[in-house]
C-alpha positions in Angstrom: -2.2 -8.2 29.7 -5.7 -7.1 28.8 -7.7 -3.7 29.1 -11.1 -2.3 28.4 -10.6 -0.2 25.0 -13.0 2.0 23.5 -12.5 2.6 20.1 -14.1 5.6 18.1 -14.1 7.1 14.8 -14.2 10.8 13.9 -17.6 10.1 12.3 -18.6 6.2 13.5 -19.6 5.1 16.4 -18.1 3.9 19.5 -17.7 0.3 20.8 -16.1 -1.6 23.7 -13.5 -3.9 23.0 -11.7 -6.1 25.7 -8.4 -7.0 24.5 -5.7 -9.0 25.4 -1.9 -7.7 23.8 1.3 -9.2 23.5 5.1 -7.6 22.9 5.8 -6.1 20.0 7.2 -10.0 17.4 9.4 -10.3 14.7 12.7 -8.8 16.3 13.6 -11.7 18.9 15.5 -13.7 16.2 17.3 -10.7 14.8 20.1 -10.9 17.0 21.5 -13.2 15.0 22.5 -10.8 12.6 25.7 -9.6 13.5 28.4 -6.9 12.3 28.8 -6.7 8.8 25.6 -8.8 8.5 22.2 -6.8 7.0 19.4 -8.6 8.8 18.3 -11.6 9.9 14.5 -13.3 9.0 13.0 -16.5 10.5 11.6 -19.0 8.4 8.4 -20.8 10.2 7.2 -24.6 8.7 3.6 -24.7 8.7 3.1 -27.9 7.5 4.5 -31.6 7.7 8.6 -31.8 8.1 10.1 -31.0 4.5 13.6 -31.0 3.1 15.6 -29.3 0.9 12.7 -26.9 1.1 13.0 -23.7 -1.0 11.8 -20.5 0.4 11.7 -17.5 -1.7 10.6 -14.0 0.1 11.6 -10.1 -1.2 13.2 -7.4 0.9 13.9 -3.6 0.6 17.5 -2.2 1.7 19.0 0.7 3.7 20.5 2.7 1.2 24.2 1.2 0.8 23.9 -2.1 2.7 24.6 -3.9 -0.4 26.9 -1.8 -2.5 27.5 -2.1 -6.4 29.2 -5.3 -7.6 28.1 -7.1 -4.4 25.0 -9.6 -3.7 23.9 -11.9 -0.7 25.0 -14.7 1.3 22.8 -16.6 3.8 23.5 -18.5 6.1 21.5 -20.5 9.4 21.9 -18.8 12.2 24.6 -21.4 13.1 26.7 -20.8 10.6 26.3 -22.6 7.8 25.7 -21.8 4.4 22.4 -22.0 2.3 22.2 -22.2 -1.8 20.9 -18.6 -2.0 19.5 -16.9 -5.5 19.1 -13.2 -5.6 17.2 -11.7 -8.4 18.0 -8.2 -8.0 14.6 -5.7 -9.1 15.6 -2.5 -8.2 18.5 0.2 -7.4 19.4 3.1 -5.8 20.6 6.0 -8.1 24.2 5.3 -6.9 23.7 1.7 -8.3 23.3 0.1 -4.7 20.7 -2.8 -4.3 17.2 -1.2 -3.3 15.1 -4.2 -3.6 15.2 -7.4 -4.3 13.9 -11.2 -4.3 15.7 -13.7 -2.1 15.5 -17.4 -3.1 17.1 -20.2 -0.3 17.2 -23.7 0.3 17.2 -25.0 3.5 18.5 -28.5 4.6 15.5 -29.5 6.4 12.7 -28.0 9.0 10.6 -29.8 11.2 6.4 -29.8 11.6 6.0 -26.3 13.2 9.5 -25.8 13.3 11.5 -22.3 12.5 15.3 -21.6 11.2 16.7 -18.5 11.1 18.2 -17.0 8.3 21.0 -14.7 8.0 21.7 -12.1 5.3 25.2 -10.8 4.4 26.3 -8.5 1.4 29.7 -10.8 -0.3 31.3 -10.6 -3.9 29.9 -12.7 -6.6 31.6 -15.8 -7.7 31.3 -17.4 -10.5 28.9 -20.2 -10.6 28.7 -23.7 -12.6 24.9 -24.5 -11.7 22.6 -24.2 -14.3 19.5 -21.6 -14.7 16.4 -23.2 -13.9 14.8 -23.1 -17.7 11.4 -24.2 -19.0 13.0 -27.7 -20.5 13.3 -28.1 -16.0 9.5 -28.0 -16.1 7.6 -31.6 -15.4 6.9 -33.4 -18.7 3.1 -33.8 -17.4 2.8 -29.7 -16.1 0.1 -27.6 -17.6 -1.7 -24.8 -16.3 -4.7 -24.1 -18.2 -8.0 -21.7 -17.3 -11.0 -22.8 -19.1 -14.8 -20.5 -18.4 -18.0 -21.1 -20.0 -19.3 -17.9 -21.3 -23.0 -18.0 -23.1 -23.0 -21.7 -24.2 -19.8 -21.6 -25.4 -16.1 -22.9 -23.5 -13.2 -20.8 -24.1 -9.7 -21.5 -22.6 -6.0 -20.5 -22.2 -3.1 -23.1 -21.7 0.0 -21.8 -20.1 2.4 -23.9 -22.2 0.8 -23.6 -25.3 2.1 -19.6 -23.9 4.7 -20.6 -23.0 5.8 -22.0 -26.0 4.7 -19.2 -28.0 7.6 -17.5 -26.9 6.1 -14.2 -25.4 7.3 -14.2 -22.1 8.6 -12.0 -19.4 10.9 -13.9 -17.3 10.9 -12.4 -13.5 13.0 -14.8 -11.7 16.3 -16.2 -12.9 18.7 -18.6 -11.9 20.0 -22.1 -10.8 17.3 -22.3 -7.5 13.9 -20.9 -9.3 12.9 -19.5 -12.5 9.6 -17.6 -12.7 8.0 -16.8 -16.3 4.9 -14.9 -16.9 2.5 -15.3 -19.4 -0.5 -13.9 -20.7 -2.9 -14.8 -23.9 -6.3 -14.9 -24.8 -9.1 -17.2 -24.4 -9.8 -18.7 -26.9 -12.8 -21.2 -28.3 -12.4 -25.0 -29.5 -11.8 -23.1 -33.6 -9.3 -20.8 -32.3 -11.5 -17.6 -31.7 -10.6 -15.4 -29.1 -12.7 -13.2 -26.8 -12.1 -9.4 -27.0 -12.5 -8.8 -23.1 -11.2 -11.9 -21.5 -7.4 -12.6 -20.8 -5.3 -14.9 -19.1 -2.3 -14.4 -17.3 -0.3 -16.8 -16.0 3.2 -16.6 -13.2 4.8 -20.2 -13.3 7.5 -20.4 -10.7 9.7 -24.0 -11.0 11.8 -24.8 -8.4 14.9 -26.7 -9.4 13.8 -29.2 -6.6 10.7 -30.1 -8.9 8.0 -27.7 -7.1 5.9 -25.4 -9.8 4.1 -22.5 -8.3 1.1 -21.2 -10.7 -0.7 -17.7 -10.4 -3.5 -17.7 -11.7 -5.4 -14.4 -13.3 -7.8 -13.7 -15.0 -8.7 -10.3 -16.6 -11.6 -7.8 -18.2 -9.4 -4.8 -18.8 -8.6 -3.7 -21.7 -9.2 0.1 -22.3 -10.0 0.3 -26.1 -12.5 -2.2 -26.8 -15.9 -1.6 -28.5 -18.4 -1.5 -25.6 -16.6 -3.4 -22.2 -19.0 -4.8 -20.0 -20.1 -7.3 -17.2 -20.3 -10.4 -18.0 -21.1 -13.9 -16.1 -19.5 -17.4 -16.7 -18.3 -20.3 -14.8 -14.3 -21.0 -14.3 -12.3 -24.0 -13.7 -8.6 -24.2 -12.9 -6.3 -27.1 -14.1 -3.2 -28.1 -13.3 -1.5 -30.9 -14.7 -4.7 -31.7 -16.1 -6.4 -31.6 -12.5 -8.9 -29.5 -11.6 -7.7 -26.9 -8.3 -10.7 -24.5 -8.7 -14.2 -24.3 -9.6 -16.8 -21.6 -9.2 -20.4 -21.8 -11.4 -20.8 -18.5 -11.7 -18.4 -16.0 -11.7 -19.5 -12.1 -12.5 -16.9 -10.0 -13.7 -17.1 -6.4 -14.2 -15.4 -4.8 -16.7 -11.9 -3.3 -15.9 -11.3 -6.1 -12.9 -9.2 -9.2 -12.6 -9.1 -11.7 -9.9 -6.3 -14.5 -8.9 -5.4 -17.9 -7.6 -2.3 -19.3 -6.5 -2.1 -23.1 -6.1 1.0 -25.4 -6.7 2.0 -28.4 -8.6 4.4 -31.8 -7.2 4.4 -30.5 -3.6 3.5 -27.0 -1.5 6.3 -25.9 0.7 4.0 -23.9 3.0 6.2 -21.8 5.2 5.7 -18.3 6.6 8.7 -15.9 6.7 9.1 -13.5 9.8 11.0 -9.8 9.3 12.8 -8.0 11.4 10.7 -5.3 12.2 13.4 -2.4 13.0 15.2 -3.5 10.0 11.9 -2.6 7.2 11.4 0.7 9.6 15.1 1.1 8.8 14.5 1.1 5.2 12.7 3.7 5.2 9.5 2.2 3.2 7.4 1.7 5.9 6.2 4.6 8.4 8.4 4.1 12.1 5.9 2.6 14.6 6.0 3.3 18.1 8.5 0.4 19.0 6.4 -0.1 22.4 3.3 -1.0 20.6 1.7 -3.8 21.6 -0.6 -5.6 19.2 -4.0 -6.8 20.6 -4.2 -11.2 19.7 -7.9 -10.1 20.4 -7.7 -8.3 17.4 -5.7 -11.0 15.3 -8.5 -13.5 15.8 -11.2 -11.3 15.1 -9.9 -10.1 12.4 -8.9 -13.2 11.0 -12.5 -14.9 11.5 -13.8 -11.5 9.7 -11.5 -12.7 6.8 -12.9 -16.1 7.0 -16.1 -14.8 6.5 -16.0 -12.3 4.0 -16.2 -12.9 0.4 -13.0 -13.8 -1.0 -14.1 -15.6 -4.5 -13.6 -13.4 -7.3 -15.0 -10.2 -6.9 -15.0 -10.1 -3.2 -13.0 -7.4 -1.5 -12.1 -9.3 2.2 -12.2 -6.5 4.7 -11.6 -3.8 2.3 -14.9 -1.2 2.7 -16.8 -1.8 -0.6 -18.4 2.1 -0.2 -14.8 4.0 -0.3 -16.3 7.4 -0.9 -17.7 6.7 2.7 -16.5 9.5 5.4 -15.6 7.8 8.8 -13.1 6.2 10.7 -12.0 2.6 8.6 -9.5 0.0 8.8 -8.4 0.4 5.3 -7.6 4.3 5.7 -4.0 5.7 7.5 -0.6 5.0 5.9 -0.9 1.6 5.8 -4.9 -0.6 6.2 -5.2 -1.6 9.5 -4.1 -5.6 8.8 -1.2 -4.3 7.2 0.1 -2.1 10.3 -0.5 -5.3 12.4 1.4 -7.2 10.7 4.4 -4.8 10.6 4.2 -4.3 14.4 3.2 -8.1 15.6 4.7 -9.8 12.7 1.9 -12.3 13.1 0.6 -15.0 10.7 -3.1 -14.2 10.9 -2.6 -10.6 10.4 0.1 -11.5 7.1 -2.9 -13.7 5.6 -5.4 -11.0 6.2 -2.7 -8.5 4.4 -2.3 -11.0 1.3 -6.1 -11.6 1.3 -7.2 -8.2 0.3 -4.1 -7.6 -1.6 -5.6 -10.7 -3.9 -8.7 -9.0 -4.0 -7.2 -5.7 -5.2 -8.0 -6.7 -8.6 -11.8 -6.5 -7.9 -11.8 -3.1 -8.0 -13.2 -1.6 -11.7 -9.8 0.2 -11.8 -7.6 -1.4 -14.3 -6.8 0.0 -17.6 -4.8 -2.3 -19.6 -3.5 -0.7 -23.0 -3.4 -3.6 -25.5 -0.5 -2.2 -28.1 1.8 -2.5 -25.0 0.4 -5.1 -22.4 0.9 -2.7 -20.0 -1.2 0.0 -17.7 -2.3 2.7 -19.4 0.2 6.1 -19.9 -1.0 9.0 -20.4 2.5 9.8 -22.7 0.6 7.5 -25.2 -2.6 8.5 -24.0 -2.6 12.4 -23.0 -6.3 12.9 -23.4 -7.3 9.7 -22.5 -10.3 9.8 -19.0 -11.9 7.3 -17.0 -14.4 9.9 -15.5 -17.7 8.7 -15.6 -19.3 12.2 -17.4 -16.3 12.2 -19.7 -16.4 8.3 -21.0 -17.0 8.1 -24.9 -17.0 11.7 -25.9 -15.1 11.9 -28.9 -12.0 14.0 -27.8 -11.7 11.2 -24.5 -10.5 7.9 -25.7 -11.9 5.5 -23.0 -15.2 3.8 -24.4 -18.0 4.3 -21.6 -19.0 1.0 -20.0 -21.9 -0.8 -21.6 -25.7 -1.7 -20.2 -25.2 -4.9 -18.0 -26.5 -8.0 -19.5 -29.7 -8.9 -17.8 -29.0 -11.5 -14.9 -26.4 -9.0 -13.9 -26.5 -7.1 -10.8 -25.3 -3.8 -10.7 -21.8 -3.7 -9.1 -21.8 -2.4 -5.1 -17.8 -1.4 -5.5 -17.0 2.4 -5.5 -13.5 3.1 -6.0 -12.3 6.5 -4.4 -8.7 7.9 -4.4 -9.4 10.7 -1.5 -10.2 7.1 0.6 -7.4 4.7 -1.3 -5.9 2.2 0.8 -2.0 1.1 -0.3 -3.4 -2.9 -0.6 -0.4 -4.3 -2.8 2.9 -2.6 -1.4 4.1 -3.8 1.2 2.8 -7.6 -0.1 4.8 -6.8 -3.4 7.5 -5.4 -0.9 7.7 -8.7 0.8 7.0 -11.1 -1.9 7.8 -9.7 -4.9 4.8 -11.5 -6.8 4.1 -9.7 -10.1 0.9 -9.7 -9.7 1.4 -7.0 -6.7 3.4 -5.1 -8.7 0.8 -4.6 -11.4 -2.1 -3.9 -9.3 0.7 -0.8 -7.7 0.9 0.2 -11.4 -3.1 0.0 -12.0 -3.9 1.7 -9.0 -1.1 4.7 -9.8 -2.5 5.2 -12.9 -6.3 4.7 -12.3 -5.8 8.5 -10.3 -5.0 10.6 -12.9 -7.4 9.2 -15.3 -10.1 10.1 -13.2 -10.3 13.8 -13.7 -10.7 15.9 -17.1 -7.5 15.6 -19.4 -6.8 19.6 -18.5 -7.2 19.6 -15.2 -4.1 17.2 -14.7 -2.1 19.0 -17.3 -2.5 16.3 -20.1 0.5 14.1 -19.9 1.9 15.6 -16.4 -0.2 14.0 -14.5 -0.8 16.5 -11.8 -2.6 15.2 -8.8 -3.6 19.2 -7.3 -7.1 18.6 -8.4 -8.2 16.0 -6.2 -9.0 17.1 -2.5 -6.3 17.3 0.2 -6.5 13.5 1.2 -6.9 12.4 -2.4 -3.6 14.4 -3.1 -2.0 11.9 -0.4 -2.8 9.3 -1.0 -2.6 9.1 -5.0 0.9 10.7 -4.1 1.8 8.1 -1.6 0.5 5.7 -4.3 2.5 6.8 -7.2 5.6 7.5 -5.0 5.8 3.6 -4.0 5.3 2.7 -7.6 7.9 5.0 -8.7 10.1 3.6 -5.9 9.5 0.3 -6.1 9.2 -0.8 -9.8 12.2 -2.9 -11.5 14.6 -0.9 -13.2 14.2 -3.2 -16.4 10.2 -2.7 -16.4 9.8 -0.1 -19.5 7.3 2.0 -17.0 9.7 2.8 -14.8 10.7 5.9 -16.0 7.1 6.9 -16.6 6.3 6.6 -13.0 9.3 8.2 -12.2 8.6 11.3 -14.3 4.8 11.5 -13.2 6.5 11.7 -9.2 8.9 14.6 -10.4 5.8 16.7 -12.1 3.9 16.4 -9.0 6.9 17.3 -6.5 7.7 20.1 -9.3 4.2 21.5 -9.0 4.1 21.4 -5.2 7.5 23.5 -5.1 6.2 26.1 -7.4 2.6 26.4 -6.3 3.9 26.6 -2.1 7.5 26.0 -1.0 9.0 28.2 -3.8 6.2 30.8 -3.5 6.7 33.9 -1.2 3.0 34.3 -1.7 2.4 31.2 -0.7 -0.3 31.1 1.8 0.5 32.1 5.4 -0.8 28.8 7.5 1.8 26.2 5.2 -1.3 24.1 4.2 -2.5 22.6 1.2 -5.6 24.4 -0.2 -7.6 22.6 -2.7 -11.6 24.5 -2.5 -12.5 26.0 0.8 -15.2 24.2 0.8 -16.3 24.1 4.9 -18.2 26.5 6.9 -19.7 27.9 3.8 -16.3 28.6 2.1 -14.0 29.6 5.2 -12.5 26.8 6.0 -10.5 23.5 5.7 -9.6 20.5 6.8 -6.3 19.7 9.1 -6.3 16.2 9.6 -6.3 16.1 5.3 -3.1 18.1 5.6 -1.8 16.2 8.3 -2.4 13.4 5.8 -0.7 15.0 3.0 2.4 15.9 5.5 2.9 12.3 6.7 2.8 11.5 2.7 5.5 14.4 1.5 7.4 13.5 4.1 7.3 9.8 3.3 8.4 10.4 0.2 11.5 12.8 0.7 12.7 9.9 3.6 12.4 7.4 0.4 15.4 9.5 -1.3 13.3 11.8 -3.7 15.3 15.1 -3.1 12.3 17.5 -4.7 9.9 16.7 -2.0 12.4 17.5 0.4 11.5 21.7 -0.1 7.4 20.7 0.1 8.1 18.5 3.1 9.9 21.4 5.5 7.3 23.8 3.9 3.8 21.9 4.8 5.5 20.5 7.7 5.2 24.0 9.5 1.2 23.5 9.1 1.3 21.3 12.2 3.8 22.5 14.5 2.2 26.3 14.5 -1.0 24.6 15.3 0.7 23.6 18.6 2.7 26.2 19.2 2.0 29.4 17.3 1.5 32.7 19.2 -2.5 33.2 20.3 -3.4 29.8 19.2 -4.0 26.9 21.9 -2.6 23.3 21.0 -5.9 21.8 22.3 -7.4 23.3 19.0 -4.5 21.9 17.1 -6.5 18.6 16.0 -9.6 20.6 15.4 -11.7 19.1 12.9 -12.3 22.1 10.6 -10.0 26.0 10.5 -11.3 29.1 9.8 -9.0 30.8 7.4 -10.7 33.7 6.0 -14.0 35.7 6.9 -16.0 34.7 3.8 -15.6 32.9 0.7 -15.2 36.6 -1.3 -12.5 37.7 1.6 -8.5 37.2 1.8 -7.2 34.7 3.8 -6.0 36.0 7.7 -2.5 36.4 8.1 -2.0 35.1 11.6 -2.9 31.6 13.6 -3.7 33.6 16.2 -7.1 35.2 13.8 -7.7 31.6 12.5 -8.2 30.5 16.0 -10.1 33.0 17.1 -12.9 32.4 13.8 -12.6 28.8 14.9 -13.4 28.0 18.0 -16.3 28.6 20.4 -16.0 31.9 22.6 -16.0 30.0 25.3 -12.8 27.9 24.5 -11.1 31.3 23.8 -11.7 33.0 27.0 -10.5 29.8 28.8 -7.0 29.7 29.8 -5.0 27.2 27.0 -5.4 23.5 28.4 -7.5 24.3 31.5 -10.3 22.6 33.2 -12.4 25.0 31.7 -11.5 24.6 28.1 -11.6 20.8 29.0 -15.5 21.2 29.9 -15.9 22.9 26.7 -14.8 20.3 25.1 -17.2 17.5 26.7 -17.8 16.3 29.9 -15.5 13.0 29.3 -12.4 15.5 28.5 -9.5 16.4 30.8 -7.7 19.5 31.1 -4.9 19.4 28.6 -6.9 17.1 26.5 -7.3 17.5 22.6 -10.4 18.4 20.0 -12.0 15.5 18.4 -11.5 11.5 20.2 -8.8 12.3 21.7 -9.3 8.3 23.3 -9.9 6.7 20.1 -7.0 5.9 17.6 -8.9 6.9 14.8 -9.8 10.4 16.3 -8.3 13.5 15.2 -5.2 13.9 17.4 -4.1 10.3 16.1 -4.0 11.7 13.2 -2.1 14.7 13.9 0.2 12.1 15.5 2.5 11.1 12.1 2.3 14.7 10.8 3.9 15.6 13.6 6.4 12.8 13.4 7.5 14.1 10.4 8.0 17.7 11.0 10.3 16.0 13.9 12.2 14.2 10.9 12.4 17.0 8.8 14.0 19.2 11.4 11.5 22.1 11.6 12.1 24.4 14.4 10.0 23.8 17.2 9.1 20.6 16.0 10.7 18.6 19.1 8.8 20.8 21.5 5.6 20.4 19.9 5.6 16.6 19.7 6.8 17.0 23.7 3.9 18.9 24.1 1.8 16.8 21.9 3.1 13.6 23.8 2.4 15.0 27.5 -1.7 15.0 26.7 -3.3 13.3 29.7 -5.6 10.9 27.1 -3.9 9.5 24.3 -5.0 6.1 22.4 -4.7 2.7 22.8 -3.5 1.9 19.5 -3.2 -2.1 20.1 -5.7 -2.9 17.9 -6.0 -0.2 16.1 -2.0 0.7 15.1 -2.8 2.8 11.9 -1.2 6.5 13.2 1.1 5.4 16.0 3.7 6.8 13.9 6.5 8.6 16.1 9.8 10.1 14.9 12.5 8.2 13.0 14.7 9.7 15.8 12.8 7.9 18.8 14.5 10.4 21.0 14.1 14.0 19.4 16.0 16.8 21.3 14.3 19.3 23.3 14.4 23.4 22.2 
């Protein structure tokens, strides 16, 4: 099927698209998983026929499916069983699995062939195979990063690491061992660099395959003067060179990665079950019926092709994030990443891993050297990484040094209140380490940016930021909380940050009788000269409190049903019209020196043009008030596009359907019955609908 589409965004321009879309993928092998069973994936052969080809892939669980004392089975869908390793990463707070990484063998696949794959919860047995240990590594494998910096050749050897001793091992057992490394680079006498680091994730296979991750890093914190610097890079593995760039330019606070493999590549993609990660509750529940656009896929996949994706590139990520306007990279998820999720398509999955590579080009990592690990602000309370703040005396972060000449200045711009989540769900689905860092990094890079006080030193209070920055540094730090391994020694760090925040947010709204009348999030009433604010930031903010109660953190649960009430009053409440309900900036008070009005009803009336409020609620005559392109019963702002204002109202109001609010289930009626709604095929970012696909009317 194909259609016209015109996409928009709030503040970009519009363009025609012709698309062609196909049913929703990923779900037509999950039949296989039957009662008893927790899901089923697919296993697809990209290259030549292999056999006894290891596949290793991570999943989240519903809460319970694998309960304490039990692990997994897998089997084909025909019954029989597969050599299956499960390193477990992380539980639930009754001890049941949460996450975990799923190593299997399969007999043999075909060129372009799939097999699908099973998963059962069973009882342990005791097993006589061996771990996988580093004497299982080939007698001729060696990883090694060598860079020319300034004349001189510096250079890290993963088994001179390795045997070194200082190792985290991250995979475990008789199919696969992973170990990760990370050193200095060091010059022909021994001399190491003080900004450059190695890092290296060796995977062996007991079948004799070695998967090496490269990275290479510029971020510690508390070094004399960090800067830019340029250098050429060359990759080795078992002595033979995999990679080669002449000039690399690295910024200070960045890293950047490679992946390549030693004696053999088994080069398979792994298909989810869709329903079953929605199920989970860590992804957001889209529209079932949504249809992905294989226009898209290709474009977006030749866009990848031609982007820069050498160290320092960024793939499709916007390089300006402090931009305003409608971008792939802003919603819940980044555009590639929904596509993926709701097509389960290989293009979209490389696009997704692409720029999750690339997350390490952003200047926001800040490595502590005394424990290897991002930086906490319970060693570091006063510690900030705001550019006016940098090298004053009572903030520990040195400021960043002149750039060598040669240099160019860098053209990335971080933002938080415009942060995409690059690295979760590719952690979520891999569980490479890597992913998992660059969670951490990001996490922590938002509280650092801001004066020590206005966070509350070690608390790490996010209120400071605007609206959308609060969501999305919340969503940020809620999925690291969530999804870090319960041996990693930050996990209870990121778990303590969460529970300031969610504290905070109780106390300052849902536990405040003088809380402000509208349930919204007020940061600075900063539009219309000081009356106003912004509703699609607190429908944002609602999606992301909500997101994080459904993840099983019971203190957001009193924020959630409080700010949820923002968006169902502006559909419903007394002398306010839904039409309005997406508008792009509210009225709240008469002046920046006067107290905020008490009622929707006044709020809509200071908001919207007379002639809107003498027009009859959804009318042909509010509709020409709108524009001539509108239709009665339309709503404010793109109503066509799926990055226009009522999209993003859409997930907002999702979520005050999952939290139960009253009304809720007639405002998303009403909200669903608009004449013009988007075509969100190639743009799936807010076609987020209730967990209940069916919510019951009033």
């Amino acid at each position: 099927m194909c259609k016209k589409t015109i996409l928009c965004g709030g503040l970009a321009a519009c363009f025609l698209l012709i698309g062609c879309t196909t049913a929703p993928a990923g779900d037509s092998f999950a039949a296989a998983a039957g009662k008893g069973d927790i899901t089923a994936v697919s296993i697809v052969n990209e290259a030549d026929a292999q056999a006894n080809l290891p596949v290793t892939f991570a999943l989240p669980f519903v809460r319970g499916a694998v309960p304490v004392g039990e692990t997994l089975a897998a089997r084909l869908s025909n019954g029989i069983a597969l050599p299956t390793q499960v390193d477990a990463k992380a539980t639930n707070p009754d001890a049941t699995l949460r996450h975990a990484i799923v190593t299997v063998v399969l007999p043999k696949l075909g060129a372009g062939d799939s097999d699908t794959i099973v998963l059962a919860p069973v009882r342990p047995h005791a097993s006589t195979r061996k771990s996988v240990t580093l004497d299982d590594l080939p007698q001729d494998f060696d990883a090694a990063v060598k860079i020319t910096l300034d004349g001189k050749t510096y250079s890290a050897s993963a088994r001179t690491l390795l045997k070194q001793g200082s190792t985290r091992q991250w995979l475990h057992g008789p199919i696969v061992s992973e170990w990760i490394v990370r050193g200095p680079l060091v010059d022909a006498h021994g001399k190491a660099d003080p900004y450059l680091a190695a890092q290296f994730a060796i995977r062996c296979y007991r079948s004799g395959e070695v998967r090496v991750a490269f990275v290479v890093e510029n971020d510690w914190t508390y070094v004399p003067a960090p800067h830019a610097m340029a250098y050429a890079a060359a990759l080795y593995i078992g002595g033979k060179q995999v990679y080669a760039n002449d000039r690399i330019v690295q910024y200070a606070q960045t890293r950047w990665r490679k992946v390549y493999w030693f004696g053999g590549t088994p080069d398979t993609f792994v298909r989810f079950d869709s329903a079953y990660l929605k199920a989970t509750d860590t992804i957001p529940n889209y529209a079932p019926e949504l249809q992905v656009s294989q226009t898209q896929l290709a474009h977006m996949a030749a866009r990848l092709a031609a982007s820069d994706t050498d160290p320092g590139g960024v793939g499709l990520v916007h390089k300006g994030m402090p931009a305003a306007g409608g971008r792939g990279d802003i919603g819940p998820l980044p555009r590639w990443t929904a596509m993926f999720l709701t097509s389960m398509d290989p293009r979209a999955w490389a696009v997704t891993k692409a720029n999750a590579d690339l997350s390490g080009s952003w200047p926001i990592h800040y490595r502590d050297r005394k424990t290897g690990r991002p930086l906490s602000l319970d060693n570091h309370p006063r510690a900030s990484a705001h550019y006016m703040l940098k090298g004053q005396h009572d903030y520990s972060i040195p400021k960043i040094a002149k750039r060598p000449p040669g240099i160019p200045r860098s053209d990335l711009r971080p933002n938080t209140a415009h942060e995409p989540s690059l690295t979760f769900v590719p952690y979520l689905l891999t569980g490479d380490y890597y992913y998992l860092e660059e969670l951490q990094f990001w996490a922590a890079y938002n509280s650092l940016m801001t004066s020590p006080g206005y966070r509350d030193y070690s608390k790490g209070l996010l209120h400071w930021l605007p609206v959308r920055g609060q969501a999305w540094a919340m969503r940020a730090l809620a999925q690291t909380a969530y999804i870090t391994p319960d041996d990693d020694p930050m996990k209870g760090y990121w778990t303590a940050q969460l529970d300031n925040n969610l504290e905070y947010y109780s106390r300052q709204y849902a536990d405040n009788p003088d809380a402000n009348p509208f349930h919204a999030v007020l940061h600075i009433i900063v539009y219309n000269h000081g009356r106003g604010i912004a509703p699609w930031q607190n429908d944002y903010f609602a999606w992301t409190i909500g997101y994080i109660a459904q993840l099983g953190y019971e203190k957001a649960e009193p924020m959630w049903r409080w700010q949820a009430q923002f968006a169902v009053n502006r559909m419903l409440a007394p002398g306010y019209c839904y039409v309005y309900g997406s508008i792009y900036s509210l009225n709240i008070r008469d002046s920046r020196h006067t107290p905020l009005y008490k009622t929707f009803a006044q709020a809509y009336d200071a908001s919207v043009p007379d002639k809107a409020r003498d027009a009859e609620c959804g009318s042909a005559a509010m509709a020409s008030v709108l524009g001539r392109n509108f239709k009665p019963g339309d709503m404010y702002g793109y109503p066509w596009s799926p990055q226009g204002y009522p999209a993003v109202m859409q997930p907002a109001l999702a979520s005050a359907v999952d939290a139960g609010i009253p009304g809720a289930d007639k405002a998303w009626k009403l909200f669903m019955s608009r004449p013009t709604k988007p075509d969100y095929s190639s743009y799936p970012n807010w076609d987020i609908v209730p967990r209940d696909s069916q919510p019951n009317e009033d």
